[in-house]
C-alpha positions as CSV (number, residue, x, y, z in Angstrom):
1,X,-9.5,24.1,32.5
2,X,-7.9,21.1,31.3
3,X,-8.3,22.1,27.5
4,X,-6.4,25.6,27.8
5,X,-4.1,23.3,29.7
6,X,-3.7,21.3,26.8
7,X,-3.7,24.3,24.4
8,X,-1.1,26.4,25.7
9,X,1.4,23.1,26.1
10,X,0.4,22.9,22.3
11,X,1.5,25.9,21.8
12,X,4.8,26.5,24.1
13,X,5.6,22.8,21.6
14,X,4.5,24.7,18.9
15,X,6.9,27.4,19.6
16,X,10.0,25.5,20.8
17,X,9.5,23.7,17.1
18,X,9.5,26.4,15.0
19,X,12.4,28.2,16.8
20,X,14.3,25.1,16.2
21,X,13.5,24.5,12.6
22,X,14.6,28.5,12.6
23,X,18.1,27.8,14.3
24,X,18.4,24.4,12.6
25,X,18.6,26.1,9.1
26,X,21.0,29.2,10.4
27,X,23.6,26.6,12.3
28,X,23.0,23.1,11.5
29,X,22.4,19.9,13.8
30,X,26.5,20.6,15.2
31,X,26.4,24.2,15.2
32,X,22.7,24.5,16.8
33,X,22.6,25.6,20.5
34,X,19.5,24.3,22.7
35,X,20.2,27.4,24.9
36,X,19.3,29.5,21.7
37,X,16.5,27.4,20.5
38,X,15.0,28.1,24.5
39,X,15.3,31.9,24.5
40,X,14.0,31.8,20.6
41,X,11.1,29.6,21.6
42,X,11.2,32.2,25.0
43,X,11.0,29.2,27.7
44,X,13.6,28.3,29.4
45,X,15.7,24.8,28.8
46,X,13.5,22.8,31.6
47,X,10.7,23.5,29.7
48,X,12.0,22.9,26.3
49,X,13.2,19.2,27.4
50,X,10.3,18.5,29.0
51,X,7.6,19.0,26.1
52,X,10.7,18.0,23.5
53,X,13.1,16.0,25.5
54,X,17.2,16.3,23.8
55,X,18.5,17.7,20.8
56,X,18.1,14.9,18.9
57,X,14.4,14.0,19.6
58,X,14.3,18.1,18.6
59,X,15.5,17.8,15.6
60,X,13.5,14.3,14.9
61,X,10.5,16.5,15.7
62,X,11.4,19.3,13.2
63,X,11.8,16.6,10.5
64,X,8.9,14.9,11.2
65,X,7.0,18.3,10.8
66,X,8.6,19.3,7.9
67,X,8.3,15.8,6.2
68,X,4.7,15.7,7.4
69,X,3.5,18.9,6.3
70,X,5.4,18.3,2.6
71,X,3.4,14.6,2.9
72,X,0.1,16.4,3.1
73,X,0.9,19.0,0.4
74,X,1.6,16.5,-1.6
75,X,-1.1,14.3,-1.3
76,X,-3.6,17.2,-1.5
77,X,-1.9,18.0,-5.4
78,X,-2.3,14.9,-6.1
79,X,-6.3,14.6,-5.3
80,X,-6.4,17.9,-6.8
């Protein structure tokens, strides 16, 4: 029980990140609403500030995807 647990928290974070990369890149850090990143993710705020926490640490977490996944890229070209 504890692993679908864990998998569906994955993937409610997964969600609320990829909403916010998605609202990010429309409206900016100033012009980004956590109320729209919430219904785009569909949870409501509670639940995006408690897997997340603030705007800030959201948009910390989108570029620390999106840094991340350009790191691995990267370091897979260069093996290749």
């Amino acid at each position: 029980m504890r692993h679908a647990q864990s998998e569906k928290k994955g993937e409610t974070r997964a969600r609320i990140i990829q909403a916010a990369k998605d609202v990010f890149a429309e409206q900016g850090f100033a012009g980004a609403r956590v109320d729209e990143i919430a219904r785009r993710a569909q949870v409501n705020k509670a639940a995006l500030y408690y897997h997340i926490g603030d705007k800030q640490a959201l948009y910390a977490e989108v570029l620390h995807d999106i840094i991340g996944a350009t790191a691995a890229r990267l370091s897979r070209d260069i093996a290749g």
